[in-house]
MDAnalysis code that builds the backbone (N, CA, C; Angstrom):
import MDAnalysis as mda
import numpy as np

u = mda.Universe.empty(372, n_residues=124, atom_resindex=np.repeat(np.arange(124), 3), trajectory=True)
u.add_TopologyAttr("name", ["N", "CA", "C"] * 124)
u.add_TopologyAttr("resid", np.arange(1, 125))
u.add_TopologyAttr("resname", ["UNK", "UNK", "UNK", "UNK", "UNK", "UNK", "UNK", "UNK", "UNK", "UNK", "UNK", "UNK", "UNK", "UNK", "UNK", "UNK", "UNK", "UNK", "UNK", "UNK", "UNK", "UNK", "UNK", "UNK", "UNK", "UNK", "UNK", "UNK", "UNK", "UNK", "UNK", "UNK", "UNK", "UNK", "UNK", "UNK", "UNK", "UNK", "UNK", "UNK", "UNK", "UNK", "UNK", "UNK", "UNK", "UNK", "UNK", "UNK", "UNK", "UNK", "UNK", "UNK", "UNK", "UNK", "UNK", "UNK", "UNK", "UNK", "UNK", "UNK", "UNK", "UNK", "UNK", "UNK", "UNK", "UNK", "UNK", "UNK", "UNK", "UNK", "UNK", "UNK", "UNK", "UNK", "UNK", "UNK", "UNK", "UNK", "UNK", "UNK", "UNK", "UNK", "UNK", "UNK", "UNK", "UNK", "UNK", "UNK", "UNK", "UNK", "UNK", "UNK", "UNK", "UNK", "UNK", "UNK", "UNK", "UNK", "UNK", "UNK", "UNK", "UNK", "UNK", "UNK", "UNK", "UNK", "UNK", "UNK", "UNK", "UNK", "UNK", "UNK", "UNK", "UNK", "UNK", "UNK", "UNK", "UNK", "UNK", "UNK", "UNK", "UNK", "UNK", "UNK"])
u.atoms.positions = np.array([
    [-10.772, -12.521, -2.448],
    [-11.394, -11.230, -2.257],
    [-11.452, -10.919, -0.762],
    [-10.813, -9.893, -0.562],
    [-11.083, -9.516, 1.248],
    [-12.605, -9.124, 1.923],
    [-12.656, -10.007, 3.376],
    [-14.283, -9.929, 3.387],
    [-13.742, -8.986, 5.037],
    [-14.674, -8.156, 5.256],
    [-14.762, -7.505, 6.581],
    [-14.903, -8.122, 7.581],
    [-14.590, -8.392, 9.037],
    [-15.048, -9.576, 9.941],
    [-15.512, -8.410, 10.943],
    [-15.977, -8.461, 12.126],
    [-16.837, -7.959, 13.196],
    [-16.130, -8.964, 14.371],
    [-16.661, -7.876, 15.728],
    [-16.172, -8.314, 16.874],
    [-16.651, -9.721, 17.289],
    [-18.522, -10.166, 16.826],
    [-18.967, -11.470, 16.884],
    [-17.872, -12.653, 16.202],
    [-17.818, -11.827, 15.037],
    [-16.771, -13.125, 14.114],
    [-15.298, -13.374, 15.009],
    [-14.645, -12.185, 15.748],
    [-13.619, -13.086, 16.395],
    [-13.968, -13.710, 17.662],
    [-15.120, -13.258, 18.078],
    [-15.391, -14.277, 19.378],
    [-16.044, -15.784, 19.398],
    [-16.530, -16.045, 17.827],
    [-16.309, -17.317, 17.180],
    [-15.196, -17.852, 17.181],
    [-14.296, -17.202, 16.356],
    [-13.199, -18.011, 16.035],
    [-12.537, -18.650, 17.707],
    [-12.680, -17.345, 18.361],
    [-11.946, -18.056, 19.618],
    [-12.385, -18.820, 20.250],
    [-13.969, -18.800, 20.398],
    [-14.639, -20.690, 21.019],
    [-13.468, -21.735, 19.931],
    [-13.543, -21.608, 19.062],
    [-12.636, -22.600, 18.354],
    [-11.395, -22.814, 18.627],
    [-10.559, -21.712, 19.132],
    [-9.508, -21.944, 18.864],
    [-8.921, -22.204, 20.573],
    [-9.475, -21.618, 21.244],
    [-9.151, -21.963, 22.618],
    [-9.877, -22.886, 23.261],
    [-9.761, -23.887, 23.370],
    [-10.288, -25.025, 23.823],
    [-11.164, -24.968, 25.273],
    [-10.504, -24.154, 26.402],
    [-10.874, -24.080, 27.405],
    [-11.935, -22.500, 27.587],
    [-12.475, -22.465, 28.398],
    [-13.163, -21.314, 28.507],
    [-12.843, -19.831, 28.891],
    [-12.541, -19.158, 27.817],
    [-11.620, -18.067, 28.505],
    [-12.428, -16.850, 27.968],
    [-12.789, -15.598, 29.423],
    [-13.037, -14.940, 28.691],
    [-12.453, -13.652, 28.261],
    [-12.838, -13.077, 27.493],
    [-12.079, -12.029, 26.760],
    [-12.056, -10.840, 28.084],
    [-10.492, -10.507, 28.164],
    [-9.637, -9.190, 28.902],
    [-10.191, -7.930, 28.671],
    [-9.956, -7.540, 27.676],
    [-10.233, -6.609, 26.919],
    [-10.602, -6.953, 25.468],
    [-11.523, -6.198, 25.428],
    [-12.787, -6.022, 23.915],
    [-12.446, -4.696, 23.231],
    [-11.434, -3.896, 23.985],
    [-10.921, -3.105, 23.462],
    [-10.418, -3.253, 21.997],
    [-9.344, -4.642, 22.517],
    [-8.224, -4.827, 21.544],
    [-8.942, -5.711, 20.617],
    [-10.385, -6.202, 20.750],
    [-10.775, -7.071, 19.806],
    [-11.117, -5.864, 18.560],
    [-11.638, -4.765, 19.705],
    [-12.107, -3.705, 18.141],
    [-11.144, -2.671, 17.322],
    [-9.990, -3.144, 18.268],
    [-8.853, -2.240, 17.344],
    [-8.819, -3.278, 16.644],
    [-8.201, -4.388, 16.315],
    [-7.905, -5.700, 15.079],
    [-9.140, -5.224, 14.225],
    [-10.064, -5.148, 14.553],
    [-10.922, -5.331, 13.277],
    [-11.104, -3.851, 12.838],
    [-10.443, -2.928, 13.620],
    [-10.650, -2.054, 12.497],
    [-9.520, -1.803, 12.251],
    [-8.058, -2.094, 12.499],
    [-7.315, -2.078, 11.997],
    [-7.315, -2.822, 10.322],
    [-7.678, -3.945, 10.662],
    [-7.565, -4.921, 9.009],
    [-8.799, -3.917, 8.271],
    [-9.708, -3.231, 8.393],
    [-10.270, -2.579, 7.882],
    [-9.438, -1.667, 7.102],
    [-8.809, -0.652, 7.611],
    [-8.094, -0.013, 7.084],
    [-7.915, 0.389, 5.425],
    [-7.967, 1.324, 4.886],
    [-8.195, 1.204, 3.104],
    [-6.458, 1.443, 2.686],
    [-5.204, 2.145, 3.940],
    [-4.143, 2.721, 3.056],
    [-3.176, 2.475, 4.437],
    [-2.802, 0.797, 4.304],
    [-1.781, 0.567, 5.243],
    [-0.826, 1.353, 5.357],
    [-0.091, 2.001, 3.964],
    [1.040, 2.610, 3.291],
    [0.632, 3.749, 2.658],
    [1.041, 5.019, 2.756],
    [0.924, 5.696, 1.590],
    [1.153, 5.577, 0.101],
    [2.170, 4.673, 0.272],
    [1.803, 4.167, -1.338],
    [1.487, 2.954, -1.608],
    [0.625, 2.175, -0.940],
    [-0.474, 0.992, -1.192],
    [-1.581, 1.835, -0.777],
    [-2.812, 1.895, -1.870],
    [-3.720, 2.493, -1.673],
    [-4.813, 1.572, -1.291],
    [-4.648, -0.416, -1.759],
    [-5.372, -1.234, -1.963],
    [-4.500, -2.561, -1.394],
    [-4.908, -2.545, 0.598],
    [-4.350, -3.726, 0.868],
    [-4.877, -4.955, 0.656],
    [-4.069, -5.876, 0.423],
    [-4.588, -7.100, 0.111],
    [-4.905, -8.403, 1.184],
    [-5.458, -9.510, 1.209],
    [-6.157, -10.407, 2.104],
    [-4.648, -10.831, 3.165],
    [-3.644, -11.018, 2.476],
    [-2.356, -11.180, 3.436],
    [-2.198, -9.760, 4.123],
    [-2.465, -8.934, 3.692],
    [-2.119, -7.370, 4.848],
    [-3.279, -7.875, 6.045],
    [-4.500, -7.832, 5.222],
    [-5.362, -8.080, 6.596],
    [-5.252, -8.849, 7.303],
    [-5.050, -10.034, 7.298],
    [-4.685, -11.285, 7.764],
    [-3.709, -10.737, 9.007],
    [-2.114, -10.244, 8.245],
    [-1.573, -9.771, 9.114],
    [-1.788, -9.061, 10.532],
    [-2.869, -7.867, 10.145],
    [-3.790, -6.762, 10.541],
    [-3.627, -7.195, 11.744],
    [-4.458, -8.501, 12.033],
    [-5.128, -9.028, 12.504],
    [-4.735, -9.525, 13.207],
    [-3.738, -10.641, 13.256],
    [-2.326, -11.303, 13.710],
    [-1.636, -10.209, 14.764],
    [-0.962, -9.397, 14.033],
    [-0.002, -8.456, 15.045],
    [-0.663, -7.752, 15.584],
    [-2.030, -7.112, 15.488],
    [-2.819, -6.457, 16.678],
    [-3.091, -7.483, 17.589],
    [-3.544, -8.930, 17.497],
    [-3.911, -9.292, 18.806],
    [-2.711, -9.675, 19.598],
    [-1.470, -10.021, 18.544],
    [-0.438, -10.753, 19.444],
    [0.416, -9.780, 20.478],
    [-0.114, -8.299, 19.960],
    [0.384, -6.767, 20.843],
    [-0.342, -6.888, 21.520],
    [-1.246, -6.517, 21.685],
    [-2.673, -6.152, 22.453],
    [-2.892, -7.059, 23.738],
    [-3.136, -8.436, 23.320],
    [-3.047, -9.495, 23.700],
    [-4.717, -9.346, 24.884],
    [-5.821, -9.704, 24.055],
    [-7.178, -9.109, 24.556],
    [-7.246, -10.679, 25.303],
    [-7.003, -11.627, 25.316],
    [-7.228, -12.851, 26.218],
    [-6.428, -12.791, 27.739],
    [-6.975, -13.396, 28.386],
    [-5.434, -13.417, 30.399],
    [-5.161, -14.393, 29.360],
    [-4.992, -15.319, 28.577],
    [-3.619, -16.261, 28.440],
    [-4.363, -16.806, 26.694],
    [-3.235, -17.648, 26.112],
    [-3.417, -18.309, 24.918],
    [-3.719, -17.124, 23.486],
    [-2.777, -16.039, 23.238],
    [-3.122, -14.895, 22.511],
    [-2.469, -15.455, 21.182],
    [-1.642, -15.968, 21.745],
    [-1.112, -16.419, 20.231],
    [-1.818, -17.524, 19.473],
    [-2.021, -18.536, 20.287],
    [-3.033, -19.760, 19.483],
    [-4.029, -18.772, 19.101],
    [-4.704, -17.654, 19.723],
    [-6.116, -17.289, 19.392],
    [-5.234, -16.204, 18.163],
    [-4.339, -15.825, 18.034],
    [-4.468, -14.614, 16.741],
    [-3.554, -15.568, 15.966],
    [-3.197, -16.533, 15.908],
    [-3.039, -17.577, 14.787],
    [-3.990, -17.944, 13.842],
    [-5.227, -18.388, 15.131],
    [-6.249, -19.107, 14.436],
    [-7.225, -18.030, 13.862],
    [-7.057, -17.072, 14.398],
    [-7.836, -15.682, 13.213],
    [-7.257, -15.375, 12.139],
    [-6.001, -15.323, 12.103],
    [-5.106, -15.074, 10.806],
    [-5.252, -16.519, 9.810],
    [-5.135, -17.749, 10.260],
    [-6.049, -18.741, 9.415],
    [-7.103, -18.627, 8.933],
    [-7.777, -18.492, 9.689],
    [-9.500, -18.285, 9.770],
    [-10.030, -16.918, 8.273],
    [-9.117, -16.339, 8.496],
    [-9.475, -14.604, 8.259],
    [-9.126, -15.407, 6.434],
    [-7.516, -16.102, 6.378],
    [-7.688, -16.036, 5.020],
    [-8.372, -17.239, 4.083],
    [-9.127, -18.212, 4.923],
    [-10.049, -18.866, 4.999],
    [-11.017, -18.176, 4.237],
    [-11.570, -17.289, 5.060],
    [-13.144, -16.570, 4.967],
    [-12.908, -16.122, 3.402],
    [-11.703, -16.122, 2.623],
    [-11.650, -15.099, 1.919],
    [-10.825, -15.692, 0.839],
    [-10.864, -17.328, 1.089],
    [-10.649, -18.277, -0.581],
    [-9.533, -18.450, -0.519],
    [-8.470, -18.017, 0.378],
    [-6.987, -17.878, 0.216],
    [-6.417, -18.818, 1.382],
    [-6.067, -20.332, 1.422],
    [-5.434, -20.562, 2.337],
    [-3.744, -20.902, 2.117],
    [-3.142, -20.524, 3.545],
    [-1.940, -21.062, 3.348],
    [-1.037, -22.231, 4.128],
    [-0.028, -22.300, 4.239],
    [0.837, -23.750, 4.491],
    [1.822, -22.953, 4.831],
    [2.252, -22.454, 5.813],
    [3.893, -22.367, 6.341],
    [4.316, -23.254, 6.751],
    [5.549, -23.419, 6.375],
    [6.502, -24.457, 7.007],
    [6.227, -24.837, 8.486],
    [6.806, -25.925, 8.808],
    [6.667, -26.116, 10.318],
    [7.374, -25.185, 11.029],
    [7.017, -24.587, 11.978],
    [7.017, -23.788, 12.966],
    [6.822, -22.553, 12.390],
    [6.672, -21.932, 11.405],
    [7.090, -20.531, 10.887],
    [6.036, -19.642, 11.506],
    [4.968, -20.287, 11.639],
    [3.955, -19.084, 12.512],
    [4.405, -18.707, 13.976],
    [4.526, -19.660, 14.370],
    [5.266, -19.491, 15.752],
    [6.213, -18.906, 15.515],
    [7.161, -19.045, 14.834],
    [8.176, -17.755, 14.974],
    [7.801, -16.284, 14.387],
    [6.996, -16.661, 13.357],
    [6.772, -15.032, 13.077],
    [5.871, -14.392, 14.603],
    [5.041, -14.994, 15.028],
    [4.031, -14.753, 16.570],
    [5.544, -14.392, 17.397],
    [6.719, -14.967, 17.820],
    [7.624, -14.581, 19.018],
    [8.238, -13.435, 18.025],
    [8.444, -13.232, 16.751],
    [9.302, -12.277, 16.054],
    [8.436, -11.237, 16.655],
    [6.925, -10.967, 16.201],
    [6.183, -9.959, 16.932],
    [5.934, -9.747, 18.017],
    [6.083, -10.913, 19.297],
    [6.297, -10.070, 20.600],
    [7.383, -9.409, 20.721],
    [8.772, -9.972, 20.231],
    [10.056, -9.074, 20.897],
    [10.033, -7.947, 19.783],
    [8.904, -7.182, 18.753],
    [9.648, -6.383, 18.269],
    [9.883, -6.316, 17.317],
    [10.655, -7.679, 16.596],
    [11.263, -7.733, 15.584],
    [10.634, -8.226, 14.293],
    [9.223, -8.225, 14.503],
    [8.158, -8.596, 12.906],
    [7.414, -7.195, 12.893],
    [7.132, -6.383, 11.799],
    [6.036, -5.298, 11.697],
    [5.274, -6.278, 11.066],
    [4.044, -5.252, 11.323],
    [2.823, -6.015, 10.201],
    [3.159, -6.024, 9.163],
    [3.985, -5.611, 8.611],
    [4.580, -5.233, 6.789],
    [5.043, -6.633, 6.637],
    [6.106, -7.242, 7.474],
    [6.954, -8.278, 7.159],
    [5.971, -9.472, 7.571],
    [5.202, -9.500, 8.318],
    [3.890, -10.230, 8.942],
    [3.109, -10.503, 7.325],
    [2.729, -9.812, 6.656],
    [2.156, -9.988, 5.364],
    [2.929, -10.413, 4.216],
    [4.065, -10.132, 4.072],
    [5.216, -10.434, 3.112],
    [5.185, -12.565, 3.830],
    [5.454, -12.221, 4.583],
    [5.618, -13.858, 5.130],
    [4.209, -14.790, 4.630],
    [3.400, -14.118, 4.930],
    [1.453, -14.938, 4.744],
    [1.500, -14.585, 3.150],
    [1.988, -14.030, 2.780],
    [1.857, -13.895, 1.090],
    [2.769, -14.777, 0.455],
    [3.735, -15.392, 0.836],
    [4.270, -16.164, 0.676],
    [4.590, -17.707, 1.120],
    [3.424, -17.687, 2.016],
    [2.285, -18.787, 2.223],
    [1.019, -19.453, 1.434],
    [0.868, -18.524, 1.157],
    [-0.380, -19.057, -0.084],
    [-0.187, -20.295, -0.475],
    [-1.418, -20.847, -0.671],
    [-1.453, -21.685, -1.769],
    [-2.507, -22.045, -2.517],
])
């Protein structure tokens, strides 16, 4: 079931996920992610996105945005874990596949569409 997260909930996750003390660039881009995965109609014809869209959401806004000076990808990895965590659904990609879907979305070449198709086919 998809649960809503808040700007507190990703500045949790990132004490976790960034080891060293970093603080957030912009808080801008923390509140576009979360209201992006908010969102009710990714698609005009998906009226009802599901916990892998958000997940995604979430993922390719910070890895654009990039609201940390450094470590954006460990930190919108570990939210896109985290996120389908919160929400009963975890998954297992192959070795390396997050990392490549994370460099597919800096150069360009992942939308959030294919970002969710990939985490949906992660599940387990």
């Amino acid at each position: 079931m998809p649960q809503y997260i808040d700007v507190p909930w990703l500045l949790d996750v990132q004490e976790q996920a960034v080891p060293e003390d970093v603080s957030v660039a912009d808080y801008s881009a923390l509140v576009a992610a979360v209201a992006r995965h908010k969102t009710r109609i990714p698609r005009p014809d998906t009226a009802d996105p599901d916990t892998a869209w958000r997940a995604a959401a979430l993922l390719h806004t910070l890895v654009r945005l990039e609201p940390l000076p450094y470590r954006n990808s460990l930190y919108a990895c570990q939210v896109a874990v985290s996120y389908m965590h919160l929400c009963g659904e975890g998954i297992d990609p192959p070795f390396g596949a997050l990392v490549e879907l994370v460099r597919e979305i800096q150069a360009r070449k992942a939308t959030v569409y294919t970002a969710a198709d990939r985490i949906r086919g992660w599940r387990v």
